[in-house]
N, CA, C and O of each residue as an XYZ file, in Angstrom:
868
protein
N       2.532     11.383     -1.739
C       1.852     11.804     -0.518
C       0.475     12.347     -0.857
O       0.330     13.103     -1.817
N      -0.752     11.895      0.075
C      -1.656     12.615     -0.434
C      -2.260     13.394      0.967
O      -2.465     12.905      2.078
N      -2.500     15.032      0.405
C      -3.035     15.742      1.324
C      -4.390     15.702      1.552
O      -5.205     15.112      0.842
N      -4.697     16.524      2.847
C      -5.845     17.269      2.728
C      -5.686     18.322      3.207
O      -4.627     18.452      3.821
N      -6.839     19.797      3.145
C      -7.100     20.764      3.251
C      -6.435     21.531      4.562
O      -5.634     22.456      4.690
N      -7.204     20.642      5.510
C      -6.442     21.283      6.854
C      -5.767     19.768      7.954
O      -6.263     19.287      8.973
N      -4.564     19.397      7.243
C      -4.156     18.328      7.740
C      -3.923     19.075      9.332
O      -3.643     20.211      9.713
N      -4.272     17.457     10.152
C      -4.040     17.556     11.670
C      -2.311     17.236     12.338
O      -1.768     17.513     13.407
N      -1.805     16.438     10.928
C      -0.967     15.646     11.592
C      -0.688     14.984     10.479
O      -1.335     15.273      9.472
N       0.559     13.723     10.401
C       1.294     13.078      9.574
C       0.982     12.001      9.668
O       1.535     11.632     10.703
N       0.237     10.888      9.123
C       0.301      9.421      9.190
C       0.959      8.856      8.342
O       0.560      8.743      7.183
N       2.377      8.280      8.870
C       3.209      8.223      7.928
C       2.728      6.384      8.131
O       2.607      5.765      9.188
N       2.541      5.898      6.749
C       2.082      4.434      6.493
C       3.014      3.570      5.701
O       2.809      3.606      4.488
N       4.327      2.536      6.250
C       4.928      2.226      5.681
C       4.640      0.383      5.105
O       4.760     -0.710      5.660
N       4.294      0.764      3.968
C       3.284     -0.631      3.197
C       4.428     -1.344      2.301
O       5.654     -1.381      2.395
N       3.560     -1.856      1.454
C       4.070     -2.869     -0.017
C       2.877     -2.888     -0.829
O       1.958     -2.952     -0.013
N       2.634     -2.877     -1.415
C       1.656     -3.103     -2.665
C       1.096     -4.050     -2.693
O      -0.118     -4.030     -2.893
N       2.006     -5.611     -2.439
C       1.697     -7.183     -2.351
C       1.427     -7.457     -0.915
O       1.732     -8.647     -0.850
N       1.061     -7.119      0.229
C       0.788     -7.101      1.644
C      -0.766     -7.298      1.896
O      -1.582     -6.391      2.062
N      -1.009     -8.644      1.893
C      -2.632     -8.554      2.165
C      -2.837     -8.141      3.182
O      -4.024     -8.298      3.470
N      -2.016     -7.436      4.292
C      -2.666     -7.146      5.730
C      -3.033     -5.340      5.734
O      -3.882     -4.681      6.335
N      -1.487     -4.817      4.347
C      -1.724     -3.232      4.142
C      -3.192     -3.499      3.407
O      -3.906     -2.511      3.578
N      -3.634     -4.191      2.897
C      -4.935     -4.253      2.235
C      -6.058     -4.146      3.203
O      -7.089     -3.541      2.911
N      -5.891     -4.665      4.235
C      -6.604     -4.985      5.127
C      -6.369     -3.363      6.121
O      -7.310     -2.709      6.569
N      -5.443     -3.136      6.219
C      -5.588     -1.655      6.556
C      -6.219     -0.341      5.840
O      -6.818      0.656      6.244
N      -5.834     -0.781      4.701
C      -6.710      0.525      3.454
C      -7.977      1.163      4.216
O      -7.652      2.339      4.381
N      -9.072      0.998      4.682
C     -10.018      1.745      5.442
C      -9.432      2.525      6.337
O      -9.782      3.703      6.269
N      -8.266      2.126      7.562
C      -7.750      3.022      7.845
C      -7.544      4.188      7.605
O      -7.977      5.272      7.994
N      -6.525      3.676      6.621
C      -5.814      5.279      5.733
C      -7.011      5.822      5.513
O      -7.291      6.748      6.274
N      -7.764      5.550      4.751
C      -9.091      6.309      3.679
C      -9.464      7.083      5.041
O      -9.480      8.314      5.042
N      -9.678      6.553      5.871
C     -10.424      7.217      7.270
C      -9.909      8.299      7.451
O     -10.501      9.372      7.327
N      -8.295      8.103      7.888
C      -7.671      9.195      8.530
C      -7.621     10.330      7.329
O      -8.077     11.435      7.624
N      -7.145     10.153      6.107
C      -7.059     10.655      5.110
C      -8.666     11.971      5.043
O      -8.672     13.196      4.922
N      -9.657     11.100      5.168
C     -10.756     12.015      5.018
C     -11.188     12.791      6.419
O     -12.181     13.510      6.529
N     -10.174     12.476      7.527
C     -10.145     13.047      9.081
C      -9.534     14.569      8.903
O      -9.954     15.548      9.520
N      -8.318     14.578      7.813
C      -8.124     15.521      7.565
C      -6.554     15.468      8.071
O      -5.887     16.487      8.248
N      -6.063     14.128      8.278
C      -4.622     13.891      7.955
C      -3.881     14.010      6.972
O      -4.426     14.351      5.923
N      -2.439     13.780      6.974
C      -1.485     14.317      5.914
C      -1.098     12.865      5.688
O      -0.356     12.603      6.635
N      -1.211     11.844      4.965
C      -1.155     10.327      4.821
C       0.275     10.595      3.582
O       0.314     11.227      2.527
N       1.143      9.921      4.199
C       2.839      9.775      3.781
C       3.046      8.501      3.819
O       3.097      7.799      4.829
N       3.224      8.031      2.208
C       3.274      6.490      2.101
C       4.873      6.377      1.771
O       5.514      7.129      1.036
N       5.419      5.083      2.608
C       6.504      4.598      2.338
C       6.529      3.180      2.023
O       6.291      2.312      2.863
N       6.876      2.901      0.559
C       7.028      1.242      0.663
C       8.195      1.204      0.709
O       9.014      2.117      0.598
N       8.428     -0.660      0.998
C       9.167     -0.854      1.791
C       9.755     -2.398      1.335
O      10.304     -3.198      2.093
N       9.445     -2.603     -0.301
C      10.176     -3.261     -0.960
C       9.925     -5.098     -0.339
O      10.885     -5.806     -0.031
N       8.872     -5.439     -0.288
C       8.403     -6.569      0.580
C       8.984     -8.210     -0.150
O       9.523     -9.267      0.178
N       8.512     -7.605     -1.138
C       8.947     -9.289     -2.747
C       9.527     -7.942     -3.439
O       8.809     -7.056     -3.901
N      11.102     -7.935     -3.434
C      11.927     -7.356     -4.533
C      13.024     -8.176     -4.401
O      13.204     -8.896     -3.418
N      13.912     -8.086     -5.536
C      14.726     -9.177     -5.687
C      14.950    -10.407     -5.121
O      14.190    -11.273     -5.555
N      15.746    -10.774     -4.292
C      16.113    -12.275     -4.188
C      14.447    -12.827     -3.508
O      14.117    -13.999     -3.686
N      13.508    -11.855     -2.748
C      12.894    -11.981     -2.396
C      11.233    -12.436     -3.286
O      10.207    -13.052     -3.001
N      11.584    -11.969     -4.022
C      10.419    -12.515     -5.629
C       9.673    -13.589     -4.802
O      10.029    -14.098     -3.740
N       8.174    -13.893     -5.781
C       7.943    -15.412     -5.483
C       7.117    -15.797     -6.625
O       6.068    -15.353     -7.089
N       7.852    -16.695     -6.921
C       6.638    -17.364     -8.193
C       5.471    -17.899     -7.401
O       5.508    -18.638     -6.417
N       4.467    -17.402     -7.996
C       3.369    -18.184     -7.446
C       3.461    -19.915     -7.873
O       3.806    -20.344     -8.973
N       3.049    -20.743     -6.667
C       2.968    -22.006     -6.707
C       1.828    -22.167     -5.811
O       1.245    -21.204     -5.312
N       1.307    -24.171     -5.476
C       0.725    -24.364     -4.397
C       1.158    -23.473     -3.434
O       0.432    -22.607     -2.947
N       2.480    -23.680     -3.098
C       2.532    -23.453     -1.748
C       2.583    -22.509     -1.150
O       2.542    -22.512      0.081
N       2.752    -20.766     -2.331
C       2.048    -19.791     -1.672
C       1.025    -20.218     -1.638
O       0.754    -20.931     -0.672
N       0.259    -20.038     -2.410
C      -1.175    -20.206     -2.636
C      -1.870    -20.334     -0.917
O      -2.616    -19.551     -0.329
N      -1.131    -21.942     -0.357
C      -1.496    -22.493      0.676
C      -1.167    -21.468      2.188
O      -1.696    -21.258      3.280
N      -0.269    -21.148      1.616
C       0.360    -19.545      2.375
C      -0.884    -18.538      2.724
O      -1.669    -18.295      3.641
N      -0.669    -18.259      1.862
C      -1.717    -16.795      1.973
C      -3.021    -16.672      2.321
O      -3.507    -15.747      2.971
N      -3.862    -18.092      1.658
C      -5.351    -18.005      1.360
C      -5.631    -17.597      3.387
O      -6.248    -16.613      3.795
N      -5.042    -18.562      4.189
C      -5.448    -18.347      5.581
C      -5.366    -16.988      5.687
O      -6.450    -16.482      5.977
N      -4.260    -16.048      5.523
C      -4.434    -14.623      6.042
C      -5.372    -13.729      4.779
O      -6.004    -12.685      4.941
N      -5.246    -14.347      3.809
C      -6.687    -13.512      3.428
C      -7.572    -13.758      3.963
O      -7.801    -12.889      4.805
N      -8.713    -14.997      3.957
C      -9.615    -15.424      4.747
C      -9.874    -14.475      6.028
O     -10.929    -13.909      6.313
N      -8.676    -14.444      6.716
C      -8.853    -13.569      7.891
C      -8.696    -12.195      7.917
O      -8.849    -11.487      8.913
N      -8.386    -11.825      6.797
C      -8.498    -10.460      6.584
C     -10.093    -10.351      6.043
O     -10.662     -9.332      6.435
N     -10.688    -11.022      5.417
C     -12.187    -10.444      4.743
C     -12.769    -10.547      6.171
O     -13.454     -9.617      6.596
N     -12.499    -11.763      7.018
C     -13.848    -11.909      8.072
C     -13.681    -10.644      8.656
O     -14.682     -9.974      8.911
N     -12.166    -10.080      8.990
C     -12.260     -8.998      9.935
C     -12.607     -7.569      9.573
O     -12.995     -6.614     10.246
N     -12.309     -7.757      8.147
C     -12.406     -5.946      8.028
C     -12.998     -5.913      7.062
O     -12.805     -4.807      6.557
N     -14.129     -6.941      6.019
C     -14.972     -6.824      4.923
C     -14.259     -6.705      3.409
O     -14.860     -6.646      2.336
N     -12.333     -6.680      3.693
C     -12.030     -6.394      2.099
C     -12.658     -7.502      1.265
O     -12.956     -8.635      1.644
N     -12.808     -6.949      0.027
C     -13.280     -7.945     -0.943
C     -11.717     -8.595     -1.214
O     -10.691     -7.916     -1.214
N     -11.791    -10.244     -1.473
C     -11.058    -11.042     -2.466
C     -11.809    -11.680     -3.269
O     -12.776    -12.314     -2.846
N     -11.558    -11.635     -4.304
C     -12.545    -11.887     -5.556
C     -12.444    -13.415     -5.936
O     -11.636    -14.136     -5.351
N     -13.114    -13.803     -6.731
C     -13.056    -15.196     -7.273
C     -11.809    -15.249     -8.017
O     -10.801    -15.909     -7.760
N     -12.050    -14.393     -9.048
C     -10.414    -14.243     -9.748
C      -8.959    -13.761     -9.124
O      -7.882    -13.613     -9.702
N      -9.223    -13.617     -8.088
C      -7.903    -14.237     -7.368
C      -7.775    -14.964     -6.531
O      -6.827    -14.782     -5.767
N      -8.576    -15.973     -6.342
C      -8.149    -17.046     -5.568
C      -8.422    -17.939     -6.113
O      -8.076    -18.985     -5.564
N      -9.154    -18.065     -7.425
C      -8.995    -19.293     -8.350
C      -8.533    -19.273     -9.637
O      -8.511    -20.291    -10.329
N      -7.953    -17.597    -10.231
C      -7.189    -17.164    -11.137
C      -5.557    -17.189    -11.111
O      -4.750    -17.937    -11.662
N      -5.396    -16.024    -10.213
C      -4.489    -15.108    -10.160
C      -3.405    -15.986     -9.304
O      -2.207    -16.123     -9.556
N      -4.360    -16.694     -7.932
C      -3.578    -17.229     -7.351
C      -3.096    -18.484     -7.546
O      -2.359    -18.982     -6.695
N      -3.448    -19.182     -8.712
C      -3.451    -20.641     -9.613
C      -2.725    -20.674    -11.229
O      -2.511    -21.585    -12.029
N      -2.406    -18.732    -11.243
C      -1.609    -18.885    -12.183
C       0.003    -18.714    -11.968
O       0.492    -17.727    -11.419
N       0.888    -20.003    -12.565
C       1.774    -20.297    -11.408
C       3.077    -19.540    -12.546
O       4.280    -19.503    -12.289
N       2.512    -19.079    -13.610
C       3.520    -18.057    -14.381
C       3.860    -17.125    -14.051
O       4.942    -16.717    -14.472
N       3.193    -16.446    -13.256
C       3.269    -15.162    -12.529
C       4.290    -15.321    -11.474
O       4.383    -16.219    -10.638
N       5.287    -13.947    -11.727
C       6.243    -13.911    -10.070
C       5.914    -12.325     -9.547
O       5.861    -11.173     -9.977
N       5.820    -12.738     -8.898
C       5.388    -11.481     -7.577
C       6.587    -10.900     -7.319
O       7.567    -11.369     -6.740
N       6.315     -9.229     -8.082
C       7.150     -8.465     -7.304
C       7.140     -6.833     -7.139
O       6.785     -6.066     -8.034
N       7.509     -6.511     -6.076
C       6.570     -5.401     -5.644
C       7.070     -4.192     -6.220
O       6.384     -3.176     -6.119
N       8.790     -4.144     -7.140
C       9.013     -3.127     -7.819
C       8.348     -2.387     -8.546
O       8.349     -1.181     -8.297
N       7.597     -2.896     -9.643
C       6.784     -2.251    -10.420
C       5.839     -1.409    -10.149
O       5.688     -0.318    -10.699
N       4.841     -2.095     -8.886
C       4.115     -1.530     -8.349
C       4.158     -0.037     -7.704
O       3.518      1.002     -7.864
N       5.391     -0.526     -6.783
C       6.307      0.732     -5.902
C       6.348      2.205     -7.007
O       5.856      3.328     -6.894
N       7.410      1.369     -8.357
C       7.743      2.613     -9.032
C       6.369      3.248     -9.773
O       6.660      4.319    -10.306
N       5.326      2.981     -9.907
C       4.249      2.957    -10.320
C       3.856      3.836     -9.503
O       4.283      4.965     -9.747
N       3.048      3.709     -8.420
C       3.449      4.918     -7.439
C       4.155      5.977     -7.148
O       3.687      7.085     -6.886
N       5.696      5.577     -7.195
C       6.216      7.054     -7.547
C       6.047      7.848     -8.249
O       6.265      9.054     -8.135
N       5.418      6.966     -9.501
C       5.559      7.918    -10.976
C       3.639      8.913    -11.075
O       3.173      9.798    -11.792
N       3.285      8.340    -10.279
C       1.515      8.876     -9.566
C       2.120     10.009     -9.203
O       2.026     10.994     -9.936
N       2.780     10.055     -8.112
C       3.089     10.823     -7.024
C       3.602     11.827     -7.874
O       3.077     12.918     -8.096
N       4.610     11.413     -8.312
C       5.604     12.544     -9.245
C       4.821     13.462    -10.275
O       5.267     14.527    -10.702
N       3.302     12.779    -10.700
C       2.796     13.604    -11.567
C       1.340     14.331    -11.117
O       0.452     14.685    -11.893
N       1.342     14.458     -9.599
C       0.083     14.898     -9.102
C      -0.909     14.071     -8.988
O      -1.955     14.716     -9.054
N      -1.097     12.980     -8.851
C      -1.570     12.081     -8.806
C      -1.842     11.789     -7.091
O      -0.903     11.939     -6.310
N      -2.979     11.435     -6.685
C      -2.973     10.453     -5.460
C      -2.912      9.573     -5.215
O      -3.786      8.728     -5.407
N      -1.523      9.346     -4.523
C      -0.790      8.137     -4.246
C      -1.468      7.315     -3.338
O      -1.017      6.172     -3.260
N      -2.788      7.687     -2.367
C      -3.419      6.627     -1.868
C      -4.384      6.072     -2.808
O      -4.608      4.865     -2.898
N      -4.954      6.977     -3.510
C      -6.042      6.606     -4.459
C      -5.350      5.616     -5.404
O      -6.258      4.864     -5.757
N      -4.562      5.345     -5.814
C      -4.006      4.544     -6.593
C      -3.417      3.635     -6.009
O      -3.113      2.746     -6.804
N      -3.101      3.428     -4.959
C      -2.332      2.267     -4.351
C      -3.832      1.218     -3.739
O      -3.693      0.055     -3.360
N      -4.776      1.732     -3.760
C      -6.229      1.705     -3.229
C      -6.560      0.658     -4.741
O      -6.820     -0.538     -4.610
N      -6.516      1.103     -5.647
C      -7.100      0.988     -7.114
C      -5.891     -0.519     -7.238
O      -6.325     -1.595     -7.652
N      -4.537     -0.369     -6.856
C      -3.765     -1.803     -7.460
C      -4.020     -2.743     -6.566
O      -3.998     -3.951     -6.802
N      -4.351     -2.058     -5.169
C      -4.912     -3.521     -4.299
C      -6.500     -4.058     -5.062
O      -6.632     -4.942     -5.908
N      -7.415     -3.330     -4.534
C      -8.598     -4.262     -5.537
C      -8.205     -4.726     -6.864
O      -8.460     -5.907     -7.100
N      -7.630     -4.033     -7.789
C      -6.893     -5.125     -8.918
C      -6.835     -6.210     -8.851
O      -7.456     -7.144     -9.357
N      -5.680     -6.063     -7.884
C      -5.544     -7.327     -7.495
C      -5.664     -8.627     -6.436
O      -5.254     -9.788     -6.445
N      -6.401     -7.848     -5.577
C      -6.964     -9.128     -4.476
C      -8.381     -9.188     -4.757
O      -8.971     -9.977     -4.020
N      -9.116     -8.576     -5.623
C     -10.246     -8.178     -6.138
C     -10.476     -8.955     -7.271
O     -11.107    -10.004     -7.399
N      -9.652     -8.038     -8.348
C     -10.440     -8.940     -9.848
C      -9.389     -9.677    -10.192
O      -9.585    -10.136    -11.318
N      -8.050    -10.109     -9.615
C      -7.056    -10.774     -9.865
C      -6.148    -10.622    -10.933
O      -5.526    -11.403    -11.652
N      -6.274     -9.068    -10.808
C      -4.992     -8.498    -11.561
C      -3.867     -8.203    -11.515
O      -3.633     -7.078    -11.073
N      -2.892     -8.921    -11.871
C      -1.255     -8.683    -10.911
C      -1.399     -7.571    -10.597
O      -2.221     -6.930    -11.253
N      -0.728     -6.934     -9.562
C       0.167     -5.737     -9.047
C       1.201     -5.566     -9.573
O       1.964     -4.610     -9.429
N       1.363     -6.845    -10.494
C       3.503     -7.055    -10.680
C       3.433     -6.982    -12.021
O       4.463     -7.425    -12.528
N       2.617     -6.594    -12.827
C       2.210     -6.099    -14.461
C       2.393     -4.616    -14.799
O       1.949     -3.647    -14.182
N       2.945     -4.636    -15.616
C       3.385     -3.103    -15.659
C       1.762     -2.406    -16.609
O       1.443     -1.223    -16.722
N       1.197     -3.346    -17.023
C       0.362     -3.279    -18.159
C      -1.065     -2.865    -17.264
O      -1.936     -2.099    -17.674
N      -1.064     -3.414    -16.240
C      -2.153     -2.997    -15.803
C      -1.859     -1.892    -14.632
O      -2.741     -1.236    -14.077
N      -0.529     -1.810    -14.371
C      -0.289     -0.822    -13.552
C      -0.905      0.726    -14.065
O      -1.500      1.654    -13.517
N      -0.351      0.394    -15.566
C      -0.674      1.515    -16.694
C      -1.941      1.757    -17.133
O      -2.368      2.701    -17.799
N      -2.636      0.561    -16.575
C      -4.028      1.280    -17.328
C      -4.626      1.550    -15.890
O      -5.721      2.101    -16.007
N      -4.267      1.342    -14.565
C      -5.141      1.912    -13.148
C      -4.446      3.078    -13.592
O      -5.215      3.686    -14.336
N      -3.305      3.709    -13.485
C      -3.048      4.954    -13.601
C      -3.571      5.820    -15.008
O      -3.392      7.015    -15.245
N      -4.001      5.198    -15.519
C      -5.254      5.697    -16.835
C      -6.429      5.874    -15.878
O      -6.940      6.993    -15.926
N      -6.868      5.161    -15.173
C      -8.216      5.247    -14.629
C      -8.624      6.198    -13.372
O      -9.735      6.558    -12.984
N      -7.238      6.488    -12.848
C      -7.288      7.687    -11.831
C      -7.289      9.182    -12.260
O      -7.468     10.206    -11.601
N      -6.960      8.922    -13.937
C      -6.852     10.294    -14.149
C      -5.289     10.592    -14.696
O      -5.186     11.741    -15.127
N      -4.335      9.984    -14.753
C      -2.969     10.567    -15.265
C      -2.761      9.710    -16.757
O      -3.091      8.643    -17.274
N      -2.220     10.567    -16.969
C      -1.964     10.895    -19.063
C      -1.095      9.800    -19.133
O       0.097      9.729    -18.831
N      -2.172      8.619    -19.752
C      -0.705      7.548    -20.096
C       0.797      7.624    -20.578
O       1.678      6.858    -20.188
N       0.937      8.474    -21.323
C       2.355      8.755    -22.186
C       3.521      9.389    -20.688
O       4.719      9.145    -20.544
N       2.508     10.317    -19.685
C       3.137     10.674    -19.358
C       4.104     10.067    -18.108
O       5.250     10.326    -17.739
N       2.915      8.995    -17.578
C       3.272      7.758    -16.465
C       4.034      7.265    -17.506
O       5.165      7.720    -17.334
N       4.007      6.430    -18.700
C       5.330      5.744    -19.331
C       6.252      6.535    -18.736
O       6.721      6.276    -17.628
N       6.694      7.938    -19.699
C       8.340      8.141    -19.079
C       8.437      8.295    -17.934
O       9.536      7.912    -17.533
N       7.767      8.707    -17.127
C       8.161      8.930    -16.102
C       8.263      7.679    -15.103
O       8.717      7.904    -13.982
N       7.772      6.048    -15.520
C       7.851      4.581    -15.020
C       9.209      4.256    -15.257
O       9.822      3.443    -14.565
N       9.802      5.005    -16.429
C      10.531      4.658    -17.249
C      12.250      4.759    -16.722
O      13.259      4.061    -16.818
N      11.769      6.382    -15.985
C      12.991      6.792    -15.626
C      12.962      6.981    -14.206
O      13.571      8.002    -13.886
N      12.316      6.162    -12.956
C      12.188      6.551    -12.284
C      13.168      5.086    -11.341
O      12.657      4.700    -10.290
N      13.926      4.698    -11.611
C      14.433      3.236    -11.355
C      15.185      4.061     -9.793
O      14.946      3.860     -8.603
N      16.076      4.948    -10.430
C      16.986      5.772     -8.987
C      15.846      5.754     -7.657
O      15.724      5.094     -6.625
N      15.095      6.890     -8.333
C      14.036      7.178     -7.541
C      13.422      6.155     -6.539
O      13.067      6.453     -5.398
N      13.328      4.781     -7.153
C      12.616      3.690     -6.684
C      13.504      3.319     -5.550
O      12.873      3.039     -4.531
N      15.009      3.229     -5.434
C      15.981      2.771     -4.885
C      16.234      3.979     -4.024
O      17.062      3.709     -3.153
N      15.897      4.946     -3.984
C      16.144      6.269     -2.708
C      14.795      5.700     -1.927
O      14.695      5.365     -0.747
N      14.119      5.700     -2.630
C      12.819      5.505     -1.625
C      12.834      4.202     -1.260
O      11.647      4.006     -0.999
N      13.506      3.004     -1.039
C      13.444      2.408     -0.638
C      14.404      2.815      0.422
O      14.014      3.208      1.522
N      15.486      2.734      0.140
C      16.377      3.322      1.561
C      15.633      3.994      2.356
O      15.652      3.678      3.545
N      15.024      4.783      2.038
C      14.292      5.888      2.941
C      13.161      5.366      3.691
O      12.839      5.919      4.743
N      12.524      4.352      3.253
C      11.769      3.610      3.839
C      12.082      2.739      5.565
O      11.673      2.739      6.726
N      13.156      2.044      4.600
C      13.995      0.871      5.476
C      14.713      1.892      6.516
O      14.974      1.379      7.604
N      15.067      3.230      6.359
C      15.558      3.497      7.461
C      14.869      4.366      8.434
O      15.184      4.843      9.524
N      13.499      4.427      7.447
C      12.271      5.009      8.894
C      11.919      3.827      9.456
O      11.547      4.168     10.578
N      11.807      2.678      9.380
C      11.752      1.192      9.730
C      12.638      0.919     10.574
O      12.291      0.092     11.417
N      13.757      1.354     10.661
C      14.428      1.261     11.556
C      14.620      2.190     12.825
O      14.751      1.772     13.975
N      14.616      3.548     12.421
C      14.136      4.464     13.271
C      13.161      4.457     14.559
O      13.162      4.881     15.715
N      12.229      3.642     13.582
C      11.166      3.232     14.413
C      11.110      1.833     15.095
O      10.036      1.464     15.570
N      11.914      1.251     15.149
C      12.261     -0.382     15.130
C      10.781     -1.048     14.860
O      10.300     -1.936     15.563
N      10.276     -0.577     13.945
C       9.067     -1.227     13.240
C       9.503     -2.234     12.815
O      10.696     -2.354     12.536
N       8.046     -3.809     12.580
C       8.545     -5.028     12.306
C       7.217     -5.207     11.281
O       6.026     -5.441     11.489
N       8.053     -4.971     10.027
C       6.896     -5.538      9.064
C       5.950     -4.940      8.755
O       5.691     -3.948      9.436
N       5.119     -5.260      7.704
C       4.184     -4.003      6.945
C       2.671     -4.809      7.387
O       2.539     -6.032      7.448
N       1.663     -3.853      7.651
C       2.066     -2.430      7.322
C       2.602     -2.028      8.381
O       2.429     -2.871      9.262
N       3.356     -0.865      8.850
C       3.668     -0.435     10.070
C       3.501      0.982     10.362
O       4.609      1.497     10.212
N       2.712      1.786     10.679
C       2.357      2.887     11.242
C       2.535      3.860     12.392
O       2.315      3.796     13.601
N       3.149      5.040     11.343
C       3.598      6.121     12.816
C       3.029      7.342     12.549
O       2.548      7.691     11.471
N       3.123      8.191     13.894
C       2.536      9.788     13.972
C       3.156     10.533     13.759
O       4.186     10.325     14.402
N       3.253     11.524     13.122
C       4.052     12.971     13.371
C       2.957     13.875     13.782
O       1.924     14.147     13.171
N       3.508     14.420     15.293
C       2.193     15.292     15.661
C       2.590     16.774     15.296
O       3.760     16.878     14.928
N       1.986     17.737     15.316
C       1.987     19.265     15.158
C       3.307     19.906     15.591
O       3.971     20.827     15.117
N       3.470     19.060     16.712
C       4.742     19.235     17.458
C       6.088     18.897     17.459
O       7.043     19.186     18.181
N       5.804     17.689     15.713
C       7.302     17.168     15.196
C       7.266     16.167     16.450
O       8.335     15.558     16.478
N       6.452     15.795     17.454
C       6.917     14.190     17.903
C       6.871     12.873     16.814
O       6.046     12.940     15.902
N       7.655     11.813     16.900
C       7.077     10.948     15.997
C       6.681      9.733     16.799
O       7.123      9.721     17.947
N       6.150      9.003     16.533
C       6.307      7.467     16.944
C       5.599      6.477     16.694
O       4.686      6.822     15.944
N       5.547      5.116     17.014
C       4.728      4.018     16.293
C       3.577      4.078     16.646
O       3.431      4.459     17.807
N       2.641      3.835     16.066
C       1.377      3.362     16.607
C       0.828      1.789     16.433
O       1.236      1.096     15.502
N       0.035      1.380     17.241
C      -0.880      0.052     17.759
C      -2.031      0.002     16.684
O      -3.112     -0.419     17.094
N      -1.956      0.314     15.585
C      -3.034      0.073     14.366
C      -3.691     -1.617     14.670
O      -4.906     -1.709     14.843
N      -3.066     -2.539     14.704
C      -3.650     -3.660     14.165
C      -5.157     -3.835     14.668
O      -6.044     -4.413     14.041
N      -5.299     -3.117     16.147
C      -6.488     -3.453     16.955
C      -7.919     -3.474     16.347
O      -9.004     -4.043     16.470
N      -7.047     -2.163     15.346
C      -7.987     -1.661     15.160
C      -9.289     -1.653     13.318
O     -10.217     -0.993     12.851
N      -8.506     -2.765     12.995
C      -8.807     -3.341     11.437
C     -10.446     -3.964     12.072
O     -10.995     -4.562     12.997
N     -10.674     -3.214     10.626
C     -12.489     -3.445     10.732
C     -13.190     -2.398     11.588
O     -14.409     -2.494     11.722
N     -12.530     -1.411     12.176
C     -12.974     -0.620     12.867
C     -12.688      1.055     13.003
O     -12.482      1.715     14.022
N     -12.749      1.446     11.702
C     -12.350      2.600     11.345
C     -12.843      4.098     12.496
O     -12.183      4.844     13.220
N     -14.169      3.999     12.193
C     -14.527      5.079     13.742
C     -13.667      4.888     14.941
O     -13.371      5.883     15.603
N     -13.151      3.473     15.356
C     -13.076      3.650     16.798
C     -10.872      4.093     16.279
O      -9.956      4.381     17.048
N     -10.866      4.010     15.480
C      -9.473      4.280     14.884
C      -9.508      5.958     14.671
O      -9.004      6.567     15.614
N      -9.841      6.490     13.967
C     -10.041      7.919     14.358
C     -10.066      8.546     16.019
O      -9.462      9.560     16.367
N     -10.917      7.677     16.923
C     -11.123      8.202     17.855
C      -9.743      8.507     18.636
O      -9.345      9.475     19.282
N      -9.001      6.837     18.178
C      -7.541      6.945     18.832
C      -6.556      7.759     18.181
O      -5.660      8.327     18.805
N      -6.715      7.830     16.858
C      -5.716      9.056     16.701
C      -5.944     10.716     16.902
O      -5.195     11.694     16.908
N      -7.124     10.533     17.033
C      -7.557     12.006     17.707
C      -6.825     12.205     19.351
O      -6.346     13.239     19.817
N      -6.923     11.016     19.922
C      -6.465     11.446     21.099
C      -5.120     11.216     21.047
O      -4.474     11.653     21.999
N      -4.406     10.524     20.001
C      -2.505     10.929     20.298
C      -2.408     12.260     19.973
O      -1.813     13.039     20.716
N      -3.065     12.704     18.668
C      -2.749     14.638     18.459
C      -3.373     15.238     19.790
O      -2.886     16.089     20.535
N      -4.112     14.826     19.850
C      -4.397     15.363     21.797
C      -3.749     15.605     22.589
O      -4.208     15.900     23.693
């Protein structure tokens, strides 16, 4: 979870690591985050087990459309090296465990869990660095600031951990009869919770503040 000073409220953001659309939301968060929200990340296990995908053509042919439409709308960078690297190297299988527990193990050591989930998306829709590498997971969490040795054990032993928080995910997902990542809810001052209408609002961070100013309203 990452705070701020005088949080207004809870934006609880339930993502995946491998989600080019949570990518495409990232300004969001950063927004609300520097609004002076309390930003509570839940993944939500998107490519884990049976669900994996080796990269082939036919992701490839998959995805490139909703990236495409994610840069026109909201300016993320996708880099050359992943769409003529990363996404053409067909050795690679996509999967969002590593990533996830990678995160926990941020979180677990004081670390900011947006700032780093921020750092494995450009990785990798950026310079076309898996997300699903434990190797480079390890060196972004070198680059934010946490003590390599100490992210090892704690990557190491955090497998339970990974599997509570997924439950915990899937059953705020359900709570919320949310459909799919990213999916976004409020907790106001007042302990209300509920979904919010984010998508409108990609590429448009000011007018996104404005609206969550007026649900804590």
């Amino acid at each position: 979870m990452n705070t701020t000073a005088n949080p207004k409220a809870v934006l609880h953001a339930i993502i995946d690591p491998l989600c080019g659309w949570c990518y495409a939301a990232a300004p969001l968060f950063d927004a609300a985050a520097a609004a002076g929200f309390t930003i509570a990340l839940h993944a939500g296990s998107m490519l884990t087990g049976p669900r994996r995908k080796q990269i082939d053509n036919q992701w490839r042919d998959y995805v490139m459309p909703h990236d495409q439409r994610i840069a026109a709308l909201t300016g993320q960078a996708f880099g050359e090296n992943y769409y003529e690297g990363l996404l053409r190297d067909t050795s690679i299988v996509l999967d969002s465990a590593p990533s996830i527990r990678a995160m926990l193990a941020v979180a677990a050591l004081g670390g900011n869990e947006l700032a780093y989930l921020h750092a494995v998306q450009l990785a990798h829709y950026r310079d076309g660095k898996s997300a699903s590498d434990e190797q480079n997971l390890h060196l972004l969490a070198e680059k934010i600031g946490i003590d390599g040795a100490a992210f090892t054990k704690e990557f190491a032993q955090n497998e339970d951990a990974f599997y509570q928080h997924i439950l915990a995910s899937r059953a705020l997902m359900n709570q919320l009869g949310a459909q799919g990542f990213p999916s976004v809810a409020l907790t106001t001052s007042e302990g209300n919770l509920h979904l919010l209408n984010h998508s409108r609002f990609y590429g448009h961070p000011s007018k996104w503040l404005e609206y969550l100013n007026e649900q804590v309203s």
